[in-house]
DRENDO-1510 file (C-alpha; in Angstrom, 1 decimal, always signed):
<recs>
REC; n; res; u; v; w
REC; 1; UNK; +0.0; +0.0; +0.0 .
REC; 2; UNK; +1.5; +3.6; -1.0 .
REC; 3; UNK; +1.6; +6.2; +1.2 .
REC; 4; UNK; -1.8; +8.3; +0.0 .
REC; 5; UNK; -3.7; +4.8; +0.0 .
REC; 6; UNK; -3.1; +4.8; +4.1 .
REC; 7; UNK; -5.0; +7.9; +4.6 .
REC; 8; UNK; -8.3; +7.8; +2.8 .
REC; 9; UNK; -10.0; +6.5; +6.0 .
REC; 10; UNK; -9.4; +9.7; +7.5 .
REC; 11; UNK; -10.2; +11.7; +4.2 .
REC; 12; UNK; -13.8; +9.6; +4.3 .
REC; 13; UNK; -14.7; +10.4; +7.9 .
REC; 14; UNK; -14.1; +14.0; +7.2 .
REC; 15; UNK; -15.7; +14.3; +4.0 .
REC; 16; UNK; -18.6; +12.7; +5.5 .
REC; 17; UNK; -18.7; +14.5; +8.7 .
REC; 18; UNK; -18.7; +18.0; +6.5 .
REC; 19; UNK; -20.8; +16.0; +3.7 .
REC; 20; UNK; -23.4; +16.3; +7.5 .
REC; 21; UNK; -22.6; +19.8; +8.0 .
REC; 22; UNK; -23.6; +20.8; +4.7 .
REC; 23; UNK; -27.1; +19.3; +5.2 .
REC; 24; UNK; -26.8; +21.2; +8.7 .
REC; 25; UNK; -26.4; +24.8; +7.0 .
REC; 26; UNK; -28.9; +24.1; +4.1 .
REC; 27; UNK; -31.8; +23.3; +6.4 .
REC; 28; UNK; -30.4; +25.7; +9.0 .
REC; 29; UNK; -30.8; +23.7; +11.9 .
REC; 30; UNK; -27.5; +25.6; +13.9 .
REC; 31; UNK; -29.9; +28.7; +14.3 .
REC; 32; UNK; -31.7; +26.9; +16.6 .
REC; 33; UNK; -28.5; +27.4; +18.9 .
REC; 34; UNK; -28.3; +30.7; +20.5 .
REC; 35; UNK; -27.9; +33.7; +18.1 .
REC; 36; UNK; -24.2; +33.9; +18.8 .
REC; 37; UNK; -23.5; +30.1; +18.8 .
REC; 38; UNK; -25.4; +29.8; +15.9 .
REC; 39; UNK; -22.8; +32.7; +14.3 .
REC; 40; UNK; -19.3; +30.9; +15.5 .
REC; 41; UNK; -20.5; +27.4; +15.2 .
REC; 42; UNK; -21.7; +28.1; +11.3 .
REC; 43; UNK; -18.5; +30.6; +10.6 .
REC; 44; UNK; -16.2; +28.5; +11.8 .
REC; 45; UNK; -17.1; +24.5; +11.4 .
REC; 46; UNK; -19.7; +24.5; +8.7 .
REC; 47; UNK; -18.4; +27.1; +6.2 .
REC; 48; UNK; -15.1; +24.7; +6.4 .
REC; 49; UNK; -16.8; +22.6; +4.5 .
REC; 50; UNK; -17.0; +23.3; +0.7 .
REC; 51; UNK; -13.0; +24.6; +1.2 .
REC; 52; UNK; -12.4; +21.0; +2.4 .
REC; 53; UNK; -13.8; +19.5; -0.7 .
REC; 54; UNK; -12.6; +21.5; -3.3 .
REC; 55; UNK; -8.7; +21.3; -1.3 .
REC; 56; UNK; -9.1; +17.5; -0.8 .
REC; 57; UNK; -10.1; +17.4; -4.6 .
REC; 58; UNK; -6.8; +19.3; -5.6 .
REC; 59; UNK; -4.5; +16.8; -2.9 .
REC; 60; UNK; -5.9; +13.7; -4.9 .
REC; 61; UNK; -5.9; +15.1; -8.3 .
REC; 62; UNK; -2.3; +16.1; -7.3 .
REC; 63; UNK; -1.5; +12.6; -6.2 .
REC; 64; UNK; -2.5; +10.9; -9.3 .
REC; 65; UNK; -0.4; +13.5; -11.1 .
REC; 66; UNK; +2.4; +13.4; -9.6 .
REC; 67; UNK; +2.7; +9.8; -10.2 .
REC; 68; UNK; +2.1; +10.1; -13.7 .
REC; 69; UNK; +4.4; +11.4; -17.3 .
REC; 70; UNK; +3.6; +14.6; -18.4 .
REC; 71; UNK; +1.8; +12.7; -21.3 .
REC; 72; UNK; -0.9; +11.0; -19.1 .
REC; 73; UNK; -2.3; +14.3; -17.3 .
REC; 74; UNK; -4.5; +15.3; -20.4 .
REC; 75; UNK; -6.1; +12.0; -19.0 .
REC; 76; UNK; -6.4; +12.6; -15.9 .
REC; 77; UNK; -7.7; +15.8; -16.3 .
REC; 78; UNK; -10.2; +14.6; -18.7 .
REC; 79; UNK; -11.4; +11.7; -16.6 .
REC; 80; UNK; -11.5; +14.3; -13.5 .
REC; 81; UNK; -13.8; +16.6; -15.4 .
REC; 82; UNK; -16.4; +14.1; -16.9 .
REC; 83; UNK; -16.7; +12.4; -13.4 .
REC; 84; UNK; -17.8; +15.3; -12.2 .
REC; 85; UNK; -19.7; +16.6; -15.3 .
REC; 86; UNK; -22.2; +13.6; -15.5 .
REC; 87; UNK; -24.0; +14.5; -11.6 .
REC; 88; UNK; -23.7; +18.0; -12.2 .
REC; 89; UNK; -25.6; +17.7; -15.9 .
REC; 90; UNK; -28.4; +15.0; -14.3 .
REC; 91; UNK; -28.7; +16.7; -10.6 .
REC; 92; UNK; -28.6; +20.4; -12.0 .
REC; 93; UNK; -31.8; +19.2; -14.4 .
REC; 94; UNK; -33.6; +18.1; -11.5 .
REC; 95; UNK; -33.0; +21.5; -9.4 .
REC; 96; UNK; -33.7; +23.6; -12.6 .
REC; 97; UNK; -37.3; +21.7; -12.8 .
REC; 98; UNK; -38.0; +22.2; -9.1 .
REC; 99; UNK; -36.4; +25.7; -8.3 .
REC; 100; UNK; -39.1; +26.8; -11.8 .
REC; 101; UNK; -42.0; +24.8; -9.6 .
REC; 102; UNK; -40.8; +26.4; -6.7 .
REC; 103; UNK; -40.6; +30.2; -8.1 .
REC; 104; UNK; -43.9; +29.4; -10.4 .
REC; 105; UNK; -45.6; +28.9; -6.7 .
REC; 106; UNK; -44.1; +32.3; -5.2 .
REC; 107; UNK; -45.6; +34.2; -8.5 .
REC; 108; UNK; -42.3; +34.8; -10.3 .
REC; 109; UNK; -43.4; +35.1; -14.3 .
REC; 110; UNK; -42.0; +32.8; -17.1 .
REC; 111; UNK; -39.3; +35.7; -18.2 .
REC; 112; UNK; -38.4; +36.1; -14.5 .
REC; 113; UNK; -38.1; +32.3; -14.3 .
REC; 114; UNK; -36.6; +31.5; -17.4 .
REC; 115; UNK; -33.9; +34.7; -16.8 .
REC; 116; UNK; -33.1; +33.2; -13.2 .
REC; 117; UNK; -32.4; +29.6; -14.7 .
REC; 118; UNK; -30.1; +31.0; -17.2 .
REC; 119; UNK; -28.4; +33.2; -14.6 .
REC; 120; UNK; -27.5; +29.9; -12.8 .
REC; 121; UNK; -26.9; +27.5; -15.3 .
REC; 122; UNK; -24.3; +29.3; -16.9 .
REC; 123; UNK; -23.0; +31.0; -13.4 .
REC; 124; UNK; -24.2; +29.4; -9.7 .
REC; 125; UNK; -26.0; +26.7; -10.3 .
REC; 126; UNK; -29.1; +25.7; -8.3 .
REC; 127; UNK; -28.5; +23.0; -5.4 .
REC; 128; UNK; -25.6; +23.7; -4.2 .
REC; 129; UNK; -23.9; +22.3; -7.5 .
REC; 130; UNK; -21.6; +25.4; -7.9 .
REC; 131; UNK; -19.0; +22.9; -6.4 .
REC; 132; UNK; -19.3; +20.6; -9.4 .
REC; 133; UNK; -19.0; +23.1; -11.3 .
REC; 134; UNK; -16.1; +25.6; -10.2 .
REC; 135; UNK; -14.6; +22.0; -10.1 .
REC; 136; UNK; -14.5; +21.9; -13.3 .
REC; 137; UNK; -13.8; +25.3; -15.0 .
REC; 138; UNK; -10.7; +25.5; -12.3 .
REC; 139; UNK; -9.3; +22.2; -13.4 .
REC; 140; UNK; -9.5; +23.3; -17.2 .
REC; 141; UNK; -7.9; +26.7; -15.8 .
REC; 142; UNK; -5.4; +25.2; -14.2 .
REC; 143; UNK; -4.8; +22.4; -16.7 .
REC; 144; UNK; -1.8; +24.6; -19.1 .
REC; 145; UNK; +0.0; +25.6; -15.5 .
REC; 146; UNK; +0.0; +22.1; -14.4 .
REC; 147; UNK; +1.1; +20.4; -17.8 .
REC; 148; UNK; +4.1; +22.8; -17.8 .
REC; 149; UNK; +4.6; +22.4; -14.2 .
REC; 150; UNK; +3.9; +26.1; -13.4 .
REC; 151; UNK; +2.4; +25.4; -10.0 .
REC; 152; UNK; +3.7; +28.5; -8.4 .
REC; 153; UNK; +2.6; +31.1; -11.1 .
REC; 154; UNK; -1.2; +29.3; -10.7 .
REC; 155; UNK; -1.3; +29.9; -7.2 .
REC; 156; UNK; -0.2; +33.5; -7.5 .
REC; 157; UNK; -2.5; +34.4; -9.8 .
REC; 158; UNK; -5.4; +32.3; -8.2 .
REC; 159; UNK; -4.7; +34.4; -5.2 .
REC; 160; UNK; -5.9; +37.5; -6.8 .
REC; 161; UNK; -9.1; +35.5; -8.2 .
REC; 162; UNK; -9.5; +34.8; -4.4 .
REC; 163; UNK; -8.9; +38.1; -3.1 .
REC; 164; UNK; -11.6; +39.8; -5.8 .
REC; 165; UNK; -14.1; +36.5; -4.2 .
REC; 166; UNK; -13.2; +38.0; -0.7 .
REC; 167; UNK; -13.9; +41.2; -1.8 .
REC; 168; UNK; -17.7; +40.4; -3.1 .
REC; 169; UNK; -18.3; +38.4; +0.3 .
REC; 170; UNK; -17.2; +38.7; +3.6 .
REC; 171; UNK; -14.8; +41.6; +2.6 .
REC; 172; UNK; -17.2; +43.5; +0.8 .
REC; 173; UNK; -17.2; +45.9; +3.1 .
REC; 174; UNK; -13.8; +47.5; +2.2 .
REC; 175; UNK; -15.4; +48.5; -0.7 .
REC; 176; UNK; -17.2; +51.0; +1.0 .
REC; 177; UNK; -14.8; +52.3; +3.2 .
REC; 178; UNK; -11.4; +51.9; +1.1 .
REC; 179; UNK; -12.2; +50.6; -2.5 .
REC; 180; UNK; -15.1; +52.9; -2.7 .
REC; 181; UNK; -14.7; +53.2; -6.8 .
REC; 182; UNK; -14.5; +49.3; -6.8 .
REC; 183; UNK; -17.6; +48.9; -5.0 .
REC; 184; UNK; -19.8; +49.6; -8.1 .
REC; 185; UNK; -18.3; +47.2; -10.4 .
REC; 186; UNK; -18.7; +44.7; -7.5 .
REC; 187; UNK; -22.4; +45.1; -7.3 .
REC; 188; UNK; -22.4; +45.1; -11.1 .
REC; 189; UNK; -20.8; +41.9; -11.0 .
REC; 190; UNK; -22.8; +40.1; -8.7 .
REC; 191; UNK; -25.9; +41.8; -10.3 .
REC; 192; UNK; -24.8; +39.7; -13.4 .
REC; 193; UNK; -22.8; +36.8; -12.5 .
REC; 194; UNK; -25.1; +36.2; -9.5 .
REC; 195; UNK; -21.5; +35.1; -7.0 .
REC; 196; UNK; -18.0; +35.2; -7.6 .
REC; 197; UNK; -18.0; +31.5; -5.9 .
REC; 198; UNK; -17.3; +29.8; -9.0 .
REC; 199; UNK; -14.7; +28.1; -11.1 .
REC; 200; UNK; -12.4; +31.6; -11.8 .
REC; 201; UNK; -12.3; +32.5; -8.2 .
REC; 202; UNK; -12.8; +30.1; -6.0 .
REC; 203; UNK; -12.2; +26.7; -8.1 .
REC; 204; UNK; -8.8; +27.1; -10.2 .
REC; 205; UNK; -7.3; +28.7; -6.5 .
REC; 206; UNK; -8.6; +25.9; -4.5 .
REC; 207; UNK; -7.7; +23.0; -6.5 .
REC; 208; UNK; -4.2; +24.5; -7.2 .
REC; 209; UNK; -3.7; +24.9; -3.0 .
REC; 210; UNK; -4.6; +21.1; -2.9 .
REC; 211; UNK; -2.0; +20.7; -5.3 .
REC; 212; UNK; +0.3; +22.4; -3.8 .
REC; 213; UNK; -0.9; +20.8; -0.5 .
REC; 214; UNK; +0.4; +17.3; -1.7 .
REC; 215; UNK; +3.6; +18.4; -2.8 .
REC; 216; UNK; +3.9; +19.5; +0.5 .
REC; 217; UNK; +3.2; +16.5; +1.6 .
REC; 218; UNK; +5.5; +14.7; +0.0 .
REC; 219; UNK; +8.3; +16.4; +0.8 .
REC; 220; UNK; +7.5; +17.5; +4.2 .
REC; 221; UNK; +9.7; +16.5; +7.4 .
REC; 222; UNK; +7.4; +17.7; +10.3 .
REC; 223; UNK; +6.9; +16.3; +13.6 .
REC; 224; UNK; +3.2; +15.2; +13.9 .
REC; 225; UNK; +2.9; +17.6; +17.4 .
REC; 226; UNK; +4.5; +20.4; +15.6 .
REC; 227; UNK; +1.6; +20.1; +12.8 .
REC; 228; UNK; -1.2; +19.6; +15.1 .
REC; 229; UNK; -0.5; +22.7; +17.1 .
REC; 230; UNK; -0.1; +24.7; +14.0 .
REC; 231; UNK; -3.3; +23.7; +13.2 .
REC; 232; UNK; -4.5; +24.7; +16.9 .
REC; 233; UNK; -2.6; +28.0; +16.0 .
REC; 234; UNK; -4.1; +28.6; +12.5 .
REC; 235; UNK; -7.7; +27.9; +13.5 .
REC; 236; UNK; -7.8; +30.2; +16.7 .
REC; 237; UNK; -6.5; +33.0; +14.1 .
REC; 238; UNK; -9.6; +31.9; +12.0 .
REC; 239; UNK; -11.8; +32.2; +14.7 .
REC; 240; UNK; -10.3; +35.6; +15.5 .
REC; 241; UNK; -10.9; +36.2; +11.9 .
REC; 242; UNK; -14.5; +35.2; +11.9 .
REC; 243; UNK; -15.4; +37.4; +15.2 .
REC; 244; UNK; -13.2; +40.8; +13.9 .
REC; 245; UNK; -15.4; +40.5; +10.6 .
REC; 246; UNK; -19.2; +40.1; +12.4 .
REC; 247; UNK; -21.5; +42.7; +12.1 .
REC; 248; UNK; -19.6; +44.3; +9.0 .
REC; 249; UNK; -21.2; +44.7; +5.9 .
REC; 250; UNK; -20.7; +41.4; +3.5 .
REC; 251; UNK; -22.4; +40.7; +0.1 .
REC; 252; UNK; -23.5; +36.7; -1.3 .
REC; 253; UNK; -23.2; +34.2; +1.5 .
REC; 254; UNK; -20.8; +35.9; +3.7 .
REC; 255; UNK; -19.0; +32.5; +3.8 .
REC; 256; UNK; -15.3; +33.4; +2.5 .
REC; 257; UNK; -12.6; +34.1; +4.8 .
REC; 258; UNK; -8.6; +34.6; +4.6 .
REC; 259; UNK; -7.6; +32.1; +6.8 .
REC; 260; UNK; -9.9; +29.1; +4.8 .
REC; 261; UNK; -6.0; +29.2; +2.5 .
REC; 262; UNK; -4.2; +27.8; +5.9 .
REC; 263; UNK; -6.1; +26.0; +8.0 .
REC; 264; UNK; -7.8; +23.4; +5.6 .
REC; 265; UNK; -4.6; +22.6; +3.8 .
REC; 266; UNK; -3.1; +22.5; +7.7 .
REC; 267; UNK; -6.0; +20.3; +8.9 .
REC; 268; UNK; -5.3; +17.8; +5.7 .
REC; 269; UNK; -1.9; +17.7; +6.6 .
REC; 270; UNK; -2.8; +16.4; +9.9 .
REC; 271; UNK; -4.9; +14.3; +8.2 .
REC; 272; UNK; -2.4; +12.6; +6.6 .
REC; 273; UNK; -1.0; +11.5; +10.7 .
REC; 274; UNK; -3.9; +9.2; +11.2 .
REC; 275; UNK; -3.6; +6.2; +8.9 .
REC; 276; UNK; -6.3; +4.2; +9.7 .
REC; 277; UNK; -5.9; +1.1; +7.4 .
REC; 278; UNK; -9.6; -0.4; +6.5 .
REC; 279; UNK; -11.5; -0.6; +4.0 .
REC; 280; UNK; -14.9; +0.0; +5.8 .
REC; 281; UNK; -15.1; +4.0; +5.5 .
REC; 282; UNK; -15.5; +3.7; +1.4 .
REC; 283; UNK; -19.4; +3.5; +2.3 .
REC; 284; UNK; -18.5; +7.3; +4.1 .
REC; 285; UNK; -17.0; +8.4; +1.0 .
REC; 286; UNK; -19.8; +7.6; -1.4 .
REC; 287; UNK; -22.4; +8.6; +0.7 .
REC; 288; UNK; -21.1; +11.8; +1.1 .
REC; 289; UNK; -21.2; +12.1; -2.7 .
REC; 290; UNK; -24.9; +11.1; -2.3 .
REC; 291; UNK; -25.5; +13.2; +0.0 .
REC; 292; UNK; -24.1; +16.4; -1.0 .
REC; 293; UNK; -26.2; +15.8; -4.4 .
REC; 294; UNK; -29.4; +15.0; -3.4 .
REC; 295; UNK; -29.9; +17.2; -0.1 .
REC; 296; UNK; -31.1; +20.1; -2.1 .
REC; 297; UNK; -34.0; +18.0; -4.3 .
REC; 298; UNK; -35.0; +16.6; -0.8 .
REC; 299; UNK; -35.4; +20.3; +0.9 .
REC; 300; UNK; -36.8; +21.5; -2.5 .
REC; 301; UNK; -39.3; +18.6; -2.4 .
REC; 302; UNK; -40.8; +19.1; +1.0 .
REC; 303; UNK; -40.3; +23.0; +0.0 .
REC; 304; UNK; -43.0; +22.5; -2.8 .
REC; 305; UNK; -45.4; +19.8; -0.9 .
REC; 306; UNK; -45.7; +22.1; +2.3 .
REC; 307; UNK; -46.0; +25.1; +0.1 .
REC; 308; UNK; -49.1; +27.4; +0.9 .
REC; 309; UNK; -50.6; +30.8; -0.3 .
REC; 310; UNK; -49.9; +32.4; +3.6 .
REC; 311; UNK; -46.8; +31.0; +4.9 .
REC; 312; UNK; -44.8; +30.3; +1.8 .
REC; 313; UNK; -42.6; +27.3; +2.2 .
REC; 314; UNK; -43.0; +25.9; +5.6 .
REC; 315; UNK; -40.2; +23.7; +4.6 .
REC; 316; UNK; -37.2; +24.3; +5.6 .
REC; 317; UNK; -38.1; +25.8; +9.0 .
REC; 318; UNK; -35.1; +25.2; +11.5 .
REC; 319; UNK; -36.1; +22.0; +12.9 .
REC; 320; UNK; -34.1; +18.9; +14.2 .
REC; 321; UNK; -36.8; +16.8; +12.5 .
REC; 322; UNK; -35.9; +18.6; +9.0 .
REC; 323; UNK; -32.4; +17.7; +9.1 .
REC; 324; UNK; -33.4; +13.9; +9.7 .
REC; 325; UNK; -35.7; +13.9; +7.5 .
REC; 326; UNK; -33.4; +15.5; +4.6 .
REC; 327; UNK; -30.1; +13.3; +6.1 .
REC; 328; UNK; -32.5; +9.8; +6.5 .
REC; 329; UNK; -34.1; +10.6; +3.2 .
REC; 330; UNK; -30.1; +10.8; +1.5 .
REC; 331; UNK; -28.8; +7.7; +3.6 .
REC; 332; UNK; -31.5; +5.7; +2.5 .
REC; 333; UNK; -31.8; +6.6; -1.2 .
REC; 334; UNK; -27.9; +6.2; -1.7 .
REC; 335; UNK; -28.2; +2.9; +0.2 .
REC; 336; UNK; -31.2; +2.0; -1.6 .
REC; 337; UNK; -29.3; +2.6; -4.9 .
REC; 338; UNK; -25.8; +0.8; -3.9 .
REC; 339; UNK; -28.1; -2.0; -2.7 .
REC; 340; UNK; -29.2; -2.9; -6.3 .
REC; 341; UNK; -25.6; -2.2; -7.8 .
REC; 342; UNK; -26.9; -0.5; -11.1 .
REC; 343; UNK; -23.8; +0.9; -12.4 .
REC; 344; UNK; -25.4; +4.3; -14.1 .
REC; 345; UNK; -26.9; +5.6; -11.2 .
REC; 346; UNK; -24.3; +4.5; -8.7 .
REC; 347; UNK; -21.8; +6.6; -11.2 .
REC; 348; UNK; -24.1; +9.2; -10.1 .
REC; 349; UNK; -24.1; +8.8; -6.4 .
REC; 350; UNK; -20.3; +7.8; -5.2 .
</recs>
């Protein structure tokens, strides 16, 4: 066994475990904490999520790369992107049809509908999918770097892709007190392009850290107390992060933060420390593919069936029985479906 294949049992149980917390902040169950709780615990574990998978994406990718000629990454890259482009074409179809239900019930008109589908199939689309698919634009971005082993030069320029993402979320405040000229191509942007969490921004940086990440890795002589304490260290500074920026003025989800660049690749590091050497957690890893695809249609579901002229969507309220009822609902379909081992919709669902 090589020395990546001894930590994917630690990669699944995290993956899963944040695969959870996305279901958590989608049917926004943390609120029913106390109001400042419910501000730390989804700033600081929850939004780690999405980081995790796109960094974890780039540590694998990088693996599988750095093991290959500089002949064989075309391949890789093109297997990468068709994995992920098969879910995000099927499950993206599915939200489309039920975010037009859902807006059709609200009153929205066909223009206003068809206008908003557009906006998000080409930009953010519905479901949660912009993962899938900043996935993939960043991996085509990054593709020439990586093929002429300019690692370095990718990560410096994703950095100012990042800092402009900052910058039109958590940080969007700056632009009214120091980038006030800025600030009104910012709000042009997002009028347009709906987020800058997509492939540009977030993706091609992202992926290229977990690159990077793994050639750390590889190379890397550190005692395993020195990195666990520099993770300690890191994520106190995010926290510090996450309470100096609360209460300031943000724009989209207010979900992007400076110190996501050094403590997920940190935490993967540590990662790395704890080989746990079974095969058992592979069922972790696919269903938190599973999951992360199919939570939205669940939510959008009950969304639609609980839908009335007075209250709207009842669905999601924050609720512990919502979240089991979306995380049950996940767990058994994706079970259901690796059950009867049919190979086009498990290709979906792991």
């Amino acid at each position: 066994m090589d020395k990546i294949n001894k930590i994917y049992s630690s990669i699944d149980i995290t993956k899963f475990f944040f695969a959870i917390c996305i279901v958590v902040l989608h049917t926004e169950v943390y609120r029913l904490l106390s109001d400042n709780l419910s501000f730390f615990f989804e700033k600081c574990i929850l939004r780690l999520a999405v980081p995790f998978f796109f960094c974890i994406s780039g540590f694998l990718l990088g693996e599988k790369l750095h093991s290959s000629e500089s002949k064989n990454y075309i391949i890789f890259i093109r297997n990468y992107i068709m994995r992920l482009l098969r879910p995000l074409i099927v499950f993206e179809s599915i939200n489309i049809v039920l975010e037009s239900i859902k807006m059709h019930l609200q009153g929205y008109s066909v223009n206003k509908i068809i206008i908003d589908n557009i906006k998000h199939i080409c930009f953010y689309p519905y479901g949660a999918l912009w993962y899938l698919q900043a996935s993939v634009v960043g991996v085509v971005i990054a593709y020439p770097f990586i093929s002429k082993r300019k690692i370095n030069l990718a990560l410096l320029l994703g950095s100012m892709g990042y800092a402009f993402a900052l910058l039109s979320n958590n940080y969007y405040f700056l632009s009214y007190e120091c980038f006030k000229d800025v600030k009104k191509y910012i709000d042009s942007y997002m009028e347009f392009f709906v987020s800058a969490r997509n492939g540009l921004f977030i993706g091609f940086f992202m992926i290229i850290l977990g690159i990077k990440t793994y050639d750390f890795y590889v190379n890397m002589k550190i005692q395993k107390n020195i990195l666990f304490f520099s993770f300690i260290f890191l994520y106190l500074l995010y926290i510090l992060e996450v309470k100096q920026l609360k209460g300031l003025y943000y724009a989209d989800d207010g979900g992007l933060y400076v110190m996501h660049i050094l403590v997920v690749p940190m935490l993967i590091l540590n990662l790395m420390n704890y080989k746990l050497n079974t095969e058992k957690t592979i069922i972790l890893r696919n269903l938190s593919t599973g999951i992360y695809l199919l939570h939205k249609i669940i939510i959008s579901i009950l969304c639609i069936i609980t839908f009335n002229q007075e209250n709207l969507f009842l669905f999601p309220y924050p609720s512990i029985a919502n979240f089991f009822v979306v995380l049950g609902s996940c767990v058994i379909i994706c079970l259901g479906v690796y059950k009867i081992d049919c190979k086009i919709l498990c290709g979906l669902l792991k």
